[in-house]
ZADO-1210 file (C-alpha; in nm, 4 decimals, padded with zeros to 6 digits):
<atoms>
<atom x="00.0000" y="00.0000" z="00.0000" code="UNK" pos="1"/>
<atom x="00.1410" y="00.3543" z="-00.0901" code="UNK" pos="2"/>
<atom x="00.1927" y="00.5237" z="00.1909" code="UNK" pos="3"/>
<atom x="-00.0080" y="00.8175" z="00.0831" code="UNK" pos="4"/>
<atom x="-00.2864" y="00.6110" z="00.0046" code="UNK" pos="5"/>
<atom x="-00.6511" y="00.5643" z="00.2080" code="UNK" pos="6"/>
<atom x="-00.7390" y="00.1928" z="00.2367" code="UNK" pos="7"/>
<atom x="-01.1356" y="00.1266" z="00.1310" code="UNK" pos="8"/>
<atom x="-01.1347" y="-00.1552" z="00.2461" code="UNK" pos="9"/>
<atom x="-01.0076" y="-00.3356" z="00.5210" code="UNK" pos="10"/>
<atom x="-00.6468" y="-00.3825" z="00.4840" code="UNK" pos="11"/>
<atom x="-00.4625" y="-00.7399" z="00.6088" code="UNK" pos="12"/>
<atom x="-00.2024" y="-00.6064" z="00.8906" code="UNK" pos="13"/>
<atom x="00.1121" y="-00.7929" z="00.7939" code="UNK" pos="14"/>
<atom x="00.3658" y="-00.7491" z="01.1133" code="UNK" pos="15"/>
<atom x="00.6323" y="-00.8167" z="00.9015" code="UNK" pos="16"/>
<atom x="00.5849" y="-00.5011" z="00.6649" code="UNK" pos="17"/>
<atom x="00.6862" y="-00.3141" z="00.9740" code="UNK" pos="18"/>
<atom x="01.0238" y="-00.2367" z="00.8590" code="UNK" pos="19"/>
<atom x="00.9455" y="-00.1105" z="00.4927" code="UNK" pos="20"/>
<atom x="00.6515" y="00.0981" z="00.6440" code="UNK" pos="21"/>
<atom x="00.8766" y="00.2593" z="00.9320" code="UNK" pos="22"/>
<atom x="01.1753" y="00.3150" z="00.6507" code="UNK" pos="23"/>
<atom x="00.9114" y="00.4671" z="00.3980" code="UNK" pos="24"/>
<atom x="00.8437" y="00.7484" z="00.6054" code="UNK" pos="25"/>
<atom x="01.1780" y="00.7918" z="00.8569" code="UNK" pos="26"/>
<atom x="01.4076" y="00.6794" z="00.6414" code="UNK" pos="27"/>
<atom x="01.2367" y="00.9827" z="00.3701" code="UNK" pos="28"/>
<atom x="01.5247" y="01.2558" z="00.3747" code="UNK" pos="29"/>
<atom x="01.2822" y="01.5300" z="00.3279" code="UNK" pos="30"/>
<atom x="01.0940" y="01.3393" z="00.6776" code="UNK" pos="31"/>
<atom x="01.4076" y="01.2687" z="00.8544" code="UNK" pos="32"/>
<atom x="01.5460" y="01.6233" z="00.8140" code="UNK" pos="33"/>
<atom x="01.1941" y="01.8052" z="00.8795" code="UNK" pos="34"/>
<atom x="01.1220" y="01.5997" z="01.1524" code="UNK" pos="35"/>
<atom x="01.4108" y="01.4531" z="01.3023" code="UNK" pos="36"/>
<atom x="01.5029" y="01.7669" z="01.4197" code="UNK" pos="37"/>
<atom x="01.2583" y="01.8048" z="01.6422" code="UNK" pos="38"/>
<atom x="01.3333" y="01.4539" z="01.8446" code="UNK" pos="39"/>
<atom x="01.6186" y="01.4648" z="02.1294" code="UNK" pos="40"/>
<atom x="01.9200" y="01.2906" z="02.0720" code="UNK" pos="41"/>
<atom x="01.8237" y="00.9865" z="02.2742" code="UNK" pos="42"/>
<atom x="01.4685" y="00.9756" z="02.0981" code="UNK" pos="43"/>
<atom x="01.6485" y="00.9706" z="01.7519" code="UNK" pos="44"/>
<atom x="01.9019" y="00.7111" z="01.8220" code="UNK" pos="45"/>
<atom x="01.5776" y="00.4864" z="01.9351" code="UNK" pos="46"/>
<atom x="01.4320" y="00.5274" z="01.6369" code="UNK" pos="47"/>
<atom x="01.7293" y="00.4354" z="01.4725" code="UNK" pos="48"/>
<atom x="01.8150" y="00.1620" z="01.6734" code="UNK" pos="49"/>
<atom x="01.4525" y="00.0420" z="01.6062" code="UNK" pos="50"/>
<atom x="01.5245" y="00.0892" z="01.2184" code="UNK" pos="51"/>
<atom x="01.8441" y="-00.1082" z="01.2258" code="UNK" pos="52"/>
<atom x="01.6172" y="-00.4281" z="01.4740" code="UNK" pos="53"/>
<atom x="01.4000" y="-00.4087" z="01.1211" code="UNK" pos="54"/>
<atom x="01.6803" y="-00.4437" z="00.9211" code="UNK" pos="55"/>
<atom x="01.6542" y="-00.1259" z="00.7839" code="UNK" pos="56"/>
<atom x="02.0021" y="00.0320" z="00.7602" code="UNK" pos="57"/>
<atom x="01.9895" y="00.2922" z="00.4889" code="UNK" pos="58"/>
<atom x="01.6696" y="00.4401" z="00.6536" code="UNK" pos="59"/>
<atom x="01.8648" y="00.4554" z="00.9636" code="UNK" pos="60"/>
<atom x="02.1379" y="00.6344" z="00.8336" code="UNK" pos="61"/>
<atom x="01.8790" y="00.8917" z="00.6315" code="UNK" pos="62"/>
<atom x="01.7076" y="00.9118" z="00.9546" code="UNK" pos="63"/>
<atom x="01.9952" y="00.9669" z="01.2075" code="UNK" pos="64"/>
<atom x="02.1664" y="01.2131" z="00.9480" code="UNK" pos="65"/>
<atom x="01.8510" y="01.4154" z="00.9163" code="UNK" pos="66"/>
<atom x="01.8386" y="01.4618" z="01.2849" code="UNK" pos="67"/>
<atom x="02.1624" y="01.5661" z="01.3223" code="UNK" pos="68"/>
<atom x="02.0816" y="01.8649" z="01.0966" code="UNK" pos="69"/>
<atom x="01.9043" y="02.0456" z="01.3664" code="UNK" pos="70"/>
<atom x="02.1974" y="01.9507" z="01.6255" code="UNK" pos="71"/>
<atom x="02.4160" y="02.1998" z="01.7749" code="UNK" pos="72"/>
<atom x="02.7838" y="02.2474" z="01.9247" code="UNK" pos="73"/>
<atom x="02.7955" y="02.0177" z="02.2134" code="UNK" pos="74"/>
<atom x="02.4755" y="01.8050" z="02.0744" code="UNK" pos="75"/>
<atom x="02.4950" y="01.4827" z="02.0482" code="UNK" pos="76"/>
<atom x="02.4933" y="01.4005" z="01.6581" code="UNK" pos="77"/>
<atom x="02.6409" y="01.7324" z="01.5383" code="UNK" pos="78"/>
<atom x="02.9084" y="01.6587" z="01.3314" code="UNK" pos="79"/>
<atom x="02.7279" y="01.4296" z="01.1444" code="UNK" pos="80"/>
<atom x="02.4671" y="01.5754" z="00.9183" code="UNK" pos="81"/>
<atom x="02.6181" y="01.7761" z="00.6123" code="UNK" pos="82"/>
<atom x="02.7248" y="02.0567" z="00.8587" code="UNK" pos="83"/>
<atom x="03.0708" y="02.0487" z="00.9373" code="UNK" pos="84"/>
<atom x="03.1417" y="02.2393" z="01.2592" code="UNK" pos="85"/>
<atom x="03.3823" y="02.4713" z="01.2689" code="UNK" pos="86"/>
<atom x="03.6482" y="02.3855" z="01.5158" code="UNK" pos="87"/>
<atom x="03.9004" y="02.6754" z="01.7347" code="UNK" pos="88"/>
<atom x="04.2477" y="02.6337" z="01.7715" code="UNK" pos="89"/>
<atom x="04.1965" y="02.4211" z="02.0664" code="UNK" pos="90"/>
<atom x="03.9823" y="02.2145" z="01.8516" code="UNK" pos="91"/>
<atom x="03.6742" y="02.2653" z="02.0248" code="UNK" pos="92"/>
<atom x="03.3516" y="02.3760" z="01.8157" code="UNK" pos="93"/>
<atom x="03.3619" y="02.6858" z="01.8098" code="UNK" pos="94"/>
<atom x="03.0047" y="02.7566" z="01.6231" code="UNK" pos="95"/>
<atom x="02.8760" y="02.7899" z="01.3032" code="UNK" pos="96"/>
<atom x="03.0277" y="02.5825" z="01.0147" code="UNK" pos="97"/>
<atom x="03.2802" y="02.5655" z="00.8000" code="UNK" pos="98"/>
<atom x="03.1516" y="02.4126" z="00.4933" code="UNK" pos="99"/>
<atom x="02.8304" y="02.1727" z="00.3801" code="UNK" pos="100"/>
<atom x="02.9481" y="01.7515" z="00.3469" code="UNK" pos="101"/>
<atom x="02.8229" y="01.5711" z="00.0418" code="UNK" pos="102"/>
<atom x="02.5499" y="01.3138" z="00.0850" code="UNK" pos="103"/>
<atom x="02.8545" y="01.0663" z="00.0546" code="UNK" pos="104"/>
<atom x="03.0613" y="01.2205" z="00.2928" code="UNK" pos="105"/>
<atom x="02.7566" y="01.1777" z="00.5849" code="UNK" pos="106"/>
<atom x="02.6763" y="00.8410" z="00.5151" code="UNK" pos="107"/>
<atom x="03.0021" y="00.6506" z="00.6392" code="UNK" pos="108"/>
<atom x="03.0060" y="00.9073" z="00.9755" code="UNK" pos="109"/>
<atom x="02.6306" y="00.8329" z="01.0395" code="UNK" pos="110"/>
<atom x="02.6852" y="00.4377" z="00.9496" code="UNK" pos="111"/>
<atom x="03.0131" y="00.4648" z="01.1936" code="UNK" pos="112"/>
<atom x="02.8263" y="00.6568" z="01.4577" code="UNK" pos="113"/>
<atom x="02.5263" y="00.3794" z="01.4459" code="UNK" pos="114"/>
<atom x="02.7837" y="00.1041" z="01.4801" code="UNK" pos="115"/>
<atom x="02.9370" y="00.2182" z="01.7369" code="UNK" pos="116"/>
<atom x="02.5532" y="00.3221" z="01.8995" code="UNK" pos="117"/>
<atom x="02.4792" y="-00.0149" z="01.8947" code="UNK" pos="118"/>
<atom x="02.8207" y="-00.2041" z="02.0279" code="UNK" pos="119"/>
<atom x="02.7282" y="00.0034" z="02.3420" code="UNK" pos="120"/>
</atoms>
C-alpha cells in the first residue's frame, strides 16, 4: 500500500511489513530532516536503533543524518549531518560551520556513529 494512500477496504495487517513501512516514512530525507530535528538525541538514536532491529540500515542512516541537521555544538549528533562544525584552535567547536558535506561524505560518519551506537 502507498503510503499516501486511504485503504477502502479493510487492509490485512502484515507485522512483518513493519520495517518497509517505518523506513518509507523515517528513512524519507525530506521526513528525517523536517522531523528529526525536532526529536532529542536519545529519541532519535531509538528510532534508529529500532530501524536497524527491522533491518533497515539505509533508513537509519537517512534518519539519524537528518536529525543531526538540527543539532548543535555540544549536541549529540552534530558533526554528522552535512554541517561540518567549525572547530578553534583548541579544537573545540567553536560555532557555526565551516563548509556543507556531500550526501557521501555523511553516510560513512552516520553508518560509523550507528555502529558504534549499537556495540554500546
Amino acid at each position: 500500500m502507498n503510503a499516501d494512500a486511504t485503504p477502502t477496504e479493510a487492509t490485512p495487517l502484515d507485522p512483518g511489513k513493519a520495517g518497509d513501512l517505518l523506513a518509507q516514512v523515517l528513512g524519507d530525507g525530506m521526513t528525517a530532516s523536517d522531523a528529526g530535528r525536532h526529536f532529542t538525541c536519545g529519541e532519535a538514536d531509538l528510532m534508529a536503533i529500532a530501524l536497524l532491529l527491522l533491518g533497515q540500515h539505509q533508513a537509519a542512516v537517512t534518519w539519524i543524518t537528518g536529525h543531526a541537521e538540527g543539532d548543535d555544538c555540544g549536541d549529540t549528533h552534530h558533526g554528522i549531518s552535512h554541517h561540518v562544525p567549525a572547530l578553534g584552535e583548541d579544537g573545540s567547536c567553536a560555532g557555526g560551520c565551516t563548509q556543507h558535506d556531500t550526501w557521501e561524505a555523511q553516510t560513512p560518519k552516520a553508518t560509523a556513529y550507528l555502529a558504534a551506537l549499537t556495540r554500546s
